[in-house]
N, C-alpha and C positions, 0 to 999 in steps of 0.2 A: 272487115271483121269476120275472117273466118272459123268455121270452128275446129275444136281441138279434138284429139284422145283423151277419153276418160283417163287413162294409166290402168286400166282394169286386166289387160292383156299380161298372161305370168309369163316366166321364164319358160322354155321347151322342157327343160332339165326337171320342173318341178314336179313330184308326184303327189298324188293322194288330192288334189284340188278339181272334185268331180263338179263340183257347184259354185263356184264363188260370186251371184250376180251380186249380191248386198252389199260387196264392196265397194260398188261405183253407183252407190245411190247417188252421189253427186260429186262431180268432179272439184276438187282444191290442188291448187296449185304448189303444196308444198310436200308432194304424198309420196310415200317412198314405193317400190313394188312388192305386191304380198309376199313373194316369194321369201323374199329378203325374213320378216320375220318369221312365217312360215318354215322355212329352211332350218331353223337355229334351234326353236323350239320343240319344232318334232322329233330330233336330231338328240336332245339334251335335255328338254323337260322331263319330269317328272309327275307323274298322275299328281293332280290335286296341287300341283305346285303356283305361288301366286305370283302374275307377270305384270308390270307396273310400265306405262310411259309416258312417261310426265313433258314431253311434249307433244300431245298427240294426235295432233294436226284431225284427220279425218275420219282415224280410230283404226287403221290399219294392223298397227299392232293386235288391238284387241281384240280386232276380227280376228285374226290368224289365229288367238287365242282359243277365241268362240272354235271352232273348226277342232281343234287340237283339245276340246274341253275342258278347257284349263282357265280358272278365275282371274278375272284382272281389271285392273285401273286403270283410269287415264286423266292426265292433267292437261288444262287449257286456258289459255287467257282468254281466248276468242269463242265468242258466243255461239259464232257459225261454226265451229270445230267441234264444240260440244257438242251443236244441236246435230251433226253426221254422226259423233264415234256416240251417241247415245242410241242412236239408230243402228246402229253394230253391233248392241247387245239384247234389244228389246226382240219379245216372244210374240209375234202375232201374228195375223195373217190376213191376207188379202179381204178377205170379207169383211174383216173390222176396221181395216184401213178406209175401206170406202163410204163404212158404217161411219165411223166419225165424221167424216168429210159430210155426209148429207145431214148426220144431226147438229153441225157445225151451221152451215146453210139455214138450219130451220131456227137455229136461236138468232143467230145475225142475219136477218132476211132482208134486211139495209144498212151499209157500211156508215159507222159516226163520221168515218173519218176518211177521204180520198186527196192522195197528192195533188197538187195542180203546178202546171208549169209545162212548156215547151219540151219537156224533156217525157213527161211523165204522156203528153200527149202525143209523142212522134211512137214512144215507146210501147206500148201495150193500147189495144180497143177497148172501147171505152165500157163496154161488158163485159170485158175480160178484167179490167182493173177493177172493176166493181168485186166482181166476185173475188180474185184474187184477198181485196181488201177487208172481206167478212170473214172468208180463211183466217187473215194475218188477226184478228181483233179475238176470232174464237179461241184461238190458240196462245194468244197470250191474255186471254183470260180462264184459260185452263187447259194444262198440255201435260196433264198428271200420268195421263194411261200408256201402255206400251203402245197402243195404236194411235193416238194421238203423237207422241214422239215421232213413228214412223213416219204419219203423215207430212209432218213437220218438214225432216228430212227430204221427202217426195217431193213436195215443194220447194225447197230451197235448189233445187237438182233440176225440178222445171223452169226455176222462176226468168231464169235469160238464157237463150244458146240459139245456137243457125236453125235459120228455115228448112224443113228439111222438102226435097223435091216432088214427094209424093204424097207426106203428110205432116201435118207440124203435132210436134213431141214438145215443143216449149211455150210458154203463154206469150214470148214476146218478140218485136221485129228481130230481124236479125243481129246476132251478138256472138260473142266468143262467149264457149262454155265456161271458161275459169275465170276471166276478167268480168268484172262488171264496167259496163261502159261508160264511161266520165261525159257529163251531160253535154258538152261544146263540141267537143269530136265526134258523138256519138248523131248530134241533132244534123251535123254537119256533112256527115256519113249520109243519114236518111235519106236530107233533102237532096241533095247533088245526085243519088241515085234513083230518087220518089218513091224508096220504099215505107210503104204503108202500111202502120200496124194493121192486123189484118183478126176476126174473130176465130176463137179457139175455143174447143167441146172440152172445157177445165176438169168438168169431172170427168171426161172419157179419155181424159190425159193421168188421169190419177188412177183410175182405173187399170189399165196399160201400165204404167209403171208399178203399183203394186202388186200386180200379178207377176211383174217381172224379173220386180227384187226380193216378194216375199211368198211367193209364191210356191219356187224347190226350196226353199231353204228347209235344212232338217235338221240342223244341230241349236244347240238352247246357247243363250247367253248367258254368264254369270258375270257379276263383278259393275261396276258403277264407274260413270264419268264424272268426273270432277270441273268445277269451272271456277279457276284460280290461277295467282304467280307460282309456280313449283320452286321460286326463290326464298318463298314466304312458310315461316312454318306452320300460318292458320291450315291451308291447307291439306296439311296432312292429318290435321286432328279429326279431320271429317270422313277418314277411312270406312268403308264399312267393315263391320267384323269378322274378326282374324286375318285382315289384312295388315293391318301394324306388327311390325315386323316380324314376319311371312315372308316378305317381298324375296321370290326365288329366282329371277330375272327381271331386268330392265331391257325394256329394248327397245332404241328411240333412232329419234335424227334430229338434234338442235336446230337452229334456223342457221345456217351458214353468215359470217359477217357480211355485213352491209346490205342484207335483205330485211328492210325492215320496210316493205311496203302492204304489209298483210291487211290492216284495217282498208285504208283507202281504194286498196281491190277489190274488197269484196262488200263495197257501200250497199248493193241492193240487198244482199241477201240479209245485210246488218239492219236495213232499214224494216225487213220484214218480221227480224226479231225484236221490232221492238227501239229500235233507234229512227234517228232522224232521217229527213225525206231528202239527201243533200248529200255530198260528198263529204266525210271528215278528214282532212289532210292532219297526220299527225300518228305518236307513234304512244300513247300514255299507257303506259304497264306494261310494254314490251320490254325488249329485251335491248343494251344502251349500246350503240356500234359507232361512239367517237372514238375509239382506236382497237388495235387487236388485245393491248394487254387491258385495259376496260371491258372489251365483249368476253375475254377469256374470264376474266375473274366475277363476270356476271354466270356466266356458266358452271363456274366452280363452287357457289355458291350452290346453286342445281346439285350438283352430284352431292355437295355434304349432307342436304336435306335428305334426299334421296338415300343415303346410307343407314341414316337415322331410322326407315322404316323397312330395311333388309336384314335377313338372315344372316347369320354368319358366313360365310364365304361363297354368298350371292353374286350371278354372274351382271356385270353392266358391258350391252355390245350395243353398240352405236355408229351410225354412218356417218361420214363428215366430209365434208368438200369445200368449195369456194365459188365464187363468182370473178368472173374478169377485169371488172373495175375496179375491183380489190386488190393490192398488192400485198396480200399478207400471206404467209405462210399457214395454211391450215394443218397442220402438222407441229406446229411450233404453237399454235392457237388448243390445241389438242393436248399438248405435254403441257402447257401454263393452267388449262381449265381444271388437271386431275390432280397436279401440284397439292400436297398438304391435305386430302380430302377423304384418306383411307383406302382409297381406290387403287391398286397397283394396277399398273398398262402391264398386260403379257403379249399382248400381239397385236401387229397393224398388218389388214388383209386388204389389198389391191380390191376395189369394188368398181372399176372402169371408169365411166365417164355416165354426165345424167343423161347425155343423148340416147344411150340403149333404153332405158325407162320413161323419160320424159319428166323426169323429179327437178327437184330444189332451183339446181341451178341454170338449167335452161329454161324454166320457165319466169326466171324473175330476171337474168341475165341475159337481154338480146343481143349475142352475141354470136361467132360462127361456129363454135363449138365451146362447150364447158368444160372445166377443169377434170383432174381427177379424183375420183372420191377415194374414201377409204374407210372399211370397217375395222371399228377398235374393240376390242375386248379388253377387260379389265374387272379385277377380284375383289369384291368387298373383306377387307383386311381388319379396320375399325380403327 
């Protein structure tokens, strides 16, 4: 269970990115590189123009936006996706991040509620899961503030990842930063090696990372996360204002077909928001990958919504690829998704492979090298 790259590392080519620690509050495994939206916007945007990504996995997009001070949105089914790109846009700073954390502490001064099970005991010390546990109960009983959000994030970023050699940065045994570790492997792992969870200074871990990700930061957030299907049109009615149709770029990365293991990888951090203490095998509100012209016309469905709340001749640019166990043509998945949707394709631009970044498809595809990607652009028509 070794661990991974954030993805936090930009292109050489990129300018203007003096600061960007906030982007790697916490590693997800489906995160495109800043650059990429960064690149497009600075390039094309317009002061005050509103930038939407209605799949927004980590909040990357919206960061890049944050940076470039430009308002924007972002849509999520996933709780953990929210709870990062909402940490992408919140104003606060170190001192109050830490400030909630100890008045969090002082209202929950004993956890109601602690996992039990073999997993829960190979995994984290048993002072650590305490604490961790008054964190997790403070927070979802009230996680209103920008500094509370932050904290949120911080934690989800500590919650599992490698022991590090000279100091531990995470609250628990050894684990991969992106995967959360499935209990039978994981218990199996421990014991065969006798690694034992071991005690961790929780708040001098929050400490350190808030300083670290909110520390430089100097540019303001605007704009709101959304936690929704972007296929559903509830969603959109919960814009905030002047963002309904405003929308002056989209700029995303759909999930590539037949990745649809996003819940069950990321069990713990889901269990910290507020879900069950267990593994949930399954994919309910996702996006449906029994074949490519299904997944394409789920995704089509996306972009009409999505048109509904742009400008007249609003740009949509989006990265897309495959995985190896897939034999579909993601290019043909591409021209079926924009099919009938107002959208015209003006250009497909060579975006390599995910091995340069460590994106989409090598991280969910173990495989010896990933496919090629490609950036689409395409012109809100109506």
């Amino acid at each position: 269970m070794n661990g991974e790259a954030d993805g936090t590392v930009l292109d050489n080519t990129t300018e203007g990115l003096a600061h960007t620690a906030l982007n790697g509050i916490a590693p997800y495994f489906t995160m495109f590189p800043l650059s990429f939206p960064y690149a497009i916007l600075k390039e094309r945007a317009r002061e005050g123009e509103w930038v939407l990504d209605p799949f927004c996995g980590r909040g990357t997009t919206n960061y890049a936006a944050r940076l470039l001070g430009l308002p924007s949105v972002g849509i999520d089914s996933s709780p953990v996706a929210v709870a990062l790109s909402e940490a992408k846009l919140v104003n606060t700073t170190p001192e109050r991040v830490i400030r909630a954390a100890e008045e969090i502490l002082e209202e929950v001064p004993v956890p109601a509620e602690v996992p039990e099970g073999e997993f829960w005991e190979w995994a984290f010390d048993t002072e650590v899961l305490a604490v961790v546990c008054r964190l997790r109960e403070g927070l979802l009983a009230n996680c209103r503030s920008h500094a509370r959000k932050a904290l949120r994030a911080l934690l989800l970023g500590a919650l599992h990842g490698p022991r590090g050699k000279t100091k531990r940065t995470y609250f628990s045994n050894q684990c991969q930063r992106t995967y959360a570790p499935k209990p039978n492997y994981a218990v199996t792992f421990w014991k065969r090696r006798d690694l034992r969870p071991e005690p961790v200074d929780v708040l001098g871990i929050i400490r350190e990372r808030a300083d670290r990700y909110f520390g430089g930061e100097r540019t303001r957030g605007r704009g709101k996360i959304l936690r929704g299907d972007s296929r559903e049109e509830a969603v959109y009615r919960r814009f905030p204002a002047g963002a309904s149709g405003a929308i002056r770029w989209v700029v995303t990365s759909p999930p590539y077909y037949g990745m649809n293991t996003y819940l069950p990888d990321q069990w713990l951090r889901l269990w910290f928001l507020g879900g069950a203490p267990e593994v949930a095998y399954g994919a309910e509100g996702q996006i449906r990958h029994s074949s490519p012209g299904e997944f394409a016309a789920q995704i089509r469905r996306v972009w009409m919504r999505v048109g509904q709340v742009c400008a007249p001749g609003a740009q949509l640019v989006f990265r897309f690829g495959g995985i190896r166990s897939r034999k579909a043509d993601p290019l043909e998945i591409v021209r079926l998704s924009l099919e009938g949707t107002g959208w015209r394709l003006t250009e497909l631009r060579p975006a390599g492979t995910a091995d340069a970044g460590r994106r989409q498809a090598l991280h969910i595809a173990r495989t010896d090298r990933a496919k090629e990607e490609t950036d689409v652009f395409a012109r809100w028509e109506g």
